[in-house]
C-alpha positions as CSV (number, residue, x, y, z in Angstrom):
1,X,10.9,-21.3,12.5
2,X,8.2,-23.6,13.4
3,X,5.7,-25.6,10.8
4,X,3.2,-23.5,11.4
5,X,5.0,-20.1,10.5
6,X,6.8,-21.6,7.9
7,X,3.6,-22.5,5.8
8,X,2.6,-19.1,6.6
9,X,5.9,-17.8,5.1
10,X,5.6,-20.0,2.0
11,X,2.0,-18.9,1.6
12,X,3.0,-15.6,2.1
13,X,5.6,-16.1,-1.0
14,X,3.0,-17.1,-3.4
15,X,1.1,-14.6,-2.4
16,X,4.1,-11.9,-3.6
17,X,4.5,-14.3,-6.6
18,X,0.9,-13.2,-7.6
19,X,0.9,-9.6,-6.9
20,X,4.1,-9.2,-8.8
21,X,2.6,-11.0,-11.7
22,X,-0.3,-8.8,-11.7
23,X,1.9,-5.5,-11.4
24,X,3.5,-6.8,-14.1
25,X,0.2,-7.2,-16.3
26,X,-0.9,-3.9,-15.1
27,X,2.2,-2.2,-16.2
28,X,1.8,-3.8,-19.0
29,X,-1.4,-2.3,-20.2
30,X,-3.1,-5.7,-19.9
31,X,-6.5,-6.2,-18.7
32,X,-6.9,-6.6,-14.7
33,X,-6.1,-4.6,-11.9
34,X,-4.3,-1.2,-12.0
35,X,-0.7,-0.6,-10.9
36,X,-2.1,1.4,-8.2
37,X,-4.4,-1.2,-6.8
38,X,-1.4,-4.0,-7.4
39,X,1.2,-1.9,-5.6
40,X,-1.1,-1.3,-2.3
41,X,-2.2,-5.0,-1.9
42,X,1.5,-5.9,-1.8
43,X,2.3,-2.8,0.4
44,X,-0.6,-4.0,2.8
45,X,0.1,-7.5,2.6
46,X,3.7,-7.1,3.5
47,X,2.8,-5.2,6.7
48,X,0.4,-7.9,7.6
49,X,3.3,-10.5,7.7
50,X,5.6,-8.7,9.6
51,X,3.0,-7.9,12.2
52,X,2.5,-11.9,12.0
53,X,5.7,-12.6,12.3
54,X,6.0,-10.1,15.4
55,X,8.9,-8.2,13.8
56,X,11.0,-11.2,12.8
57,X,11.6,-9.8,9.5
């Protein structure tokens, strides 16, 4: 894994961090995004790294 990919993976992490924590809050009942809305930026966002990654995953 070179530099480059790995701050891209690390990114990519806290990126996952967040959505979780919002799905959480959504589930919840709190204010902010719906469950929805959290659960299709993660799917999204998941397929965007593995096509960055080329499949690696």
């Amino acid at each position: 894994m070179t530099i480059a990919s790995f701050d891209t993976f690390e990114s990519d992490f806290e990126e996952d961090r967040q959505v979780l924590l919002e799905g959480r809050a959504a589930h919840s009942g709190a204010s902010g995004p719906s469950f929805d809305t959290v659960l299709t930026r993660f799917v999204r966002m998941r397929l965007n790294v593995r096509e960055s990654l080329g499949g690696m995953l």
